[in-house]
C-alpha positions in Angstrom: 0.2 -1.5 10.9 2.5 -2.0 7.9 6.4 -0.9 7.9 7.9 -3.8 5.7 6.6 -5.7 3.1 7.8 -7.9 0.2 7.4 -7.6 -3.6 8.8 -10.8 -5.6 8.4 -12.0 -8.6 8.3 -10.4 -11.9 7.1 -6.7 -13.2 5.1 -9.0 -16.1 3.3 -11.1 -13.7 1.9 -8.1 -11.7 1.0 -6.0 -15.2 -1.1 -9.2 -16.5 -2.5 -9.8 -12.3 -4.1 -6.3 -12.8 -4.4 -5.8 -16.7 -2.4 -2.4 -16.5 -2.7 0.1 -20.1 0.1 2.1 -19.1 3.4 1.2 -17.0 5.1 4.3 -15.9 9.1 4.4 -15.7 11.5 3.8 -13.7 9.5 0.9 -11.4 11.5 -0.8 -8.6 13.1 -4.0 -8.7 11.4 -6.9 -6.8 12.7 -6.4 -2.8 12.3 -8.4 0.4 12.4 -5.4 3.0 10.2 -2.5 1.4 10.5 0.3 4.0 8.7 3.5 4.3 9.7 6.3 2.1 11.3 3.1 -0.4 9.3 3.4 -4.2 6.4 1.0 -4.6 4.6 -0.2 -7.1 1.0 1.1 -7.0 -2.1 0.7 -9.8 -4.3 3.3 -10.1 -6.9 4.8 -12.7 -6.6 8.2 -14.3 -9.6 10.0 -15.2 -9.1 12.2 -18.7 -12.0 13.8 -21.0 -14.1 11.1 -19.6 -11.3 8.4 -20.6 -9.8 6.1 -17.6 -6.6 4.4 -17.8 -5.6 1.6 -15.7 -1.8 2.5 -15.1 1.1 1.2 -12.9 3.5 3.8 -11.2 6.3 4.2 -9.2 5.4 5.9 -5.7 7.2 7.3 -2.7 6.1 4.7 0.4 5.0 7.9 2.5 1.8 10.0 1.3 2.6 13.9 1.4 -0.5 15.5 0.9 -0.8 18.5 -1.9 -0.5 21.2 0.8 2.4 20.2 2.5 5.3 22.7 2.1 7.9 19.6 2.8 8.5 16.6 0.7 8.1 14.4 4.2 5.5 14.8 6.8 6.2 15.5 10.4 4.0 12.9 11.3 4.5 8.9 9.6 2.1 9.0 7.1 3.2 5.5 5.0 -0.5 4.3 7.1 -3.6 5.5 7.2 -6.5 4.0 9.5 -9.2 2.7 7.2 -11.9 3.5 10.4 -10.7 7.8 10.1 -9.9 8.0 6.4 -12.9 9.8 5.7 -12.4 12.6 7.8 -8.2 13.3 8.4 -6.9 16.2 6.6 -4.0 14.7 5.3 -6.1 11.4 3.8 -9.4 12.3 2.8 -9.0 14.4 -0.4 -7.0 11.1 -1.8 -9.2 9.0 -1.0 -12.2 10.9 -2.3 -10.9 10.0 -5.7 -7.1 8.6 -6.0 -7.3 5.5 -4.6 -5.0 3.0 -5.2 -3.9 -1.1 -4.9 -0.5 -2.1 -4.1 0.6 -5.6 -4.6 2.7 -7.6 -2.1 4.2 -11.0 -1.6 3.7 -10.8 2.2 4.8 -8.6 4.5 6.4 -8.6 8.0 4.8 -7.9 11.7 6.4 -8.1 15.3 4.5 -9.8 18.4 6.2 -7.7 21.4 6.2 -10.1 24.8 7.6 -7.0 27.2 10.8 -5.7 25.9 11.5 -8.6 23.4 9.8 -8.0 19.6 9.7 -11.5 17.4 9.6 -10.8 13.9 6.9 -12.9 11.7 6.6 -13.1 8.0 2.8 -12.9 6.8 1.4 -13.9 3.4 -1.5 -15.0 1.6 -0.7 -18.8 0.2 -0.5 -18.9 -3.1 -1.7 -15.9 -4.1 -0.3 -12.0 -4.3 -1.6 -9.7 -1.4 -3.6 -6.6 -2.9 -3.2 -3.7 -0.6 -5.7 -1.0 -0.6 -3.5 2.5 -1.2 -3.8 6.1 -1.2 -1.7 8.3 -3.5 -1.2 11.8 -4.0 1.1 14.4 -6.0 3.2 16.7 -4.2 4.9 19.9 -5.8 8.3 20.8 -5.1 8.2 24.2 -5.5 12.0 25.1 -4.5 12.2 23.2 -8.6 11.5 24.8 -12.1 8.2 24.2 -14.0 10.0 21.8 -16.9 12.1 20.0 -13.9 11.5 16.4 -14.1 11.7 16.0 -10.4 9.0 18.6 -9.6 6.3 16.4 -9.2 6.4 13.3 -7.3 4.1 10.7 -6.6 3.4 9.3 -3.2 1.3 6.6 -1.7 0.2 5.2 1.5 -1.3 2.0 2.5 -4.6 1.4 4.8 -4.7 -0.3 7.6 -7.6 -2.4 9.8 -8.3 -4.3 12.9 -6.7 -7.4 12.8 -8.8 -10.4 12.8 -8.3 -14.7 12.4 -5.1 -15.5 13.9 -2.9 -12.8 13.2 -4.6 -10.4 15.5 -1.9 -12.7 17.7 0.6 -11.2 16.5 -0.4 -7.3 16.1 -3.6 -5.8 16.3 -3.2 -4.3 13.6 -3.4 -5.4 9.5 -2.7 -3.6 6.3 -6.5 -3.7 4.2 -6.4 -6.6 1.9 -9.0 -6.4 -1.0 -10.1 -9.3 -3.2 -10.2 -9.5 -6.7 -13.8 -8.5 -6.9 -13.6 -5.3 -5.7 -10.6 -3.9 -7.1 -12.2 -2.3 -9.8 -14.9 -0.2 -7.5 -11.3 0.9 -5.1 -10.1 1.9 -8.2 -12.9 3.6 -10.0 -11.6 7.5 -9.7 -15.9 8.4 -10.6 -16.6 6.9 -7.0 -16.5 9.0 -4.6 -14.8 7.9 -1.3 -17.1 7.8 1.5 -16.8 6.1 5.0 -19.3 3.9 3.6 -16.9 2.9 0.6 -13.9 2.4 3.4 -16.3 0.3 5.8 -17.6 -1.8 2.8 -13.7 -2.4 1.9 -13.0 -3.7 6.0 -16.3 -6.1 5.5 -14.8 -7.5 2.1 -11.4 -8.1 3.0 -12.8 -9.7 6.7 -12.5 -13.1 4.5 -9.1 -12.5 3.3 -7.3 -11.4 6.4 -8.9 -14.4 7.9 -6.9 -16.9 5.2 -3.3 -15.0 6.2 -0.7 -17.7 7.2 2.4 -16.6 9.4 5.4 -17.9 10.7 8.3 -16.4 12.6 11.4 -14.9 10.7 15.2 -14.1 11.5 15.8 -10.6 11.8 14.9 -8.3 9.0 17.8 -6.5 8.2 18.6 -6.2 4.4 16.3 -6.9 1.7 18.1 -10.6 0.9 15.3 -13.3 -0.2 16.5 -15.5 2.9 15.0 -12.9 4.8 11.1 -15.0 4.8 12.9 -18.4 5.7 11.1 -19.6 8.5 13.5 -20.3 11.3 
């Protein structure tokens, strides 16, 4: 799974990584303990009179599908199994067409021995993690038509098996996609399939296998000595 990640470094870098048309408004700062429901940054393509625009948005870390009568789910929905994606209710209509990546300096996972849980910070060296995400807007209805608030934008991210060495630490991994196939995630014209989601696990197989780990204090506050290895 995935409950805390990192974003660092600046909005500029990440608009040039993915070669964004449009940045939306109010983005979040750069933060070192991204929890569920926190914004995120996610990049997605708009489809318009035949047009696409590559945009980057602010999202709500917790997907809330678009018939949901509450604003948060009764179940955690900030994940979503890659292997079932195709086939939940709450997932597959977003991932039929609003697919999404969500960039990351690393994020954090907990080996539990027993009762004890040792906190590890994972990353991809030298490079910035490309999640594979899901996003959908939700409606508040309880607001007017011209509120600004009405409309909000949410986002989950996918999860695999783990594999290489940090299926030591969880057996569980968020699905990391390489540069060469962010353009197909993100083309809203292809229609999500479990064929699309099970060609995504076999490309990112290679990445996950490069993740590098090493054990972290505990991850409290969103302070950049948070990834010091102890």
């Amino acid at each position: 799974m995935c409950g805390r990640f990192v974003v660092a470094g600046s909005e500029q870098d990440l608009i040039d990584l993915f070669d964004v048309d449009l940045v939306g408004t109010h983005l979040p700062e750069p933060s070192y303990n991204i929890s569920p429901t926190d914004p995120v940054r996610v990049v997605l393509e708009s489809l318009k009179e035949d047009k696409i625009t590559r945009r980057m948005e602010a999202a709500r870390w917790w997907l809330t599908p678009s018939f949901s009568k509450e604003l948060k789910t009764k179940m955690p929905t900030f994940n979503a199994r890659t292997e079932t994606v195709a086939e939940k209710a709450t997932f597959k209509a977003s991932f039929k067409s609003k697919r999404a990546l969500i960039p990351a300096s690393g994020y954090y996972e907990w080996r539990t021995e027993g009762k004890t849980k040792t906190p590890f910070y994972i990353q991809l060296p030298g490079e910035t993690m490309v999640f594979a995400g899901l996003y959908s807007w939700w409606r508040n209805q309880a607001l007017p038509e011209d509120h600004p608030e009405r409309w909000v934008l949410t986002s989950t991210i996918l999860t695999r098996d783990a594999t290489g060495e940090v299926e030591g630490i969880h057996d569980r991994t968020p699905l990391i996609l390489p540069r060469d196939f962010w353009d197909e995630w993100l083309d809203p014209k292809t229609e999500g399939t479990q064929a699309l989601a099970d060609e995504a696990m076999a490309v990112a197989t290679p990445v996950t296998e490069q993740l590098r780990f090493h054990e972290v204090g505990p991850v409290r506050d969103a302070s950049p000595e948070l990834i010091n290895p102890l």
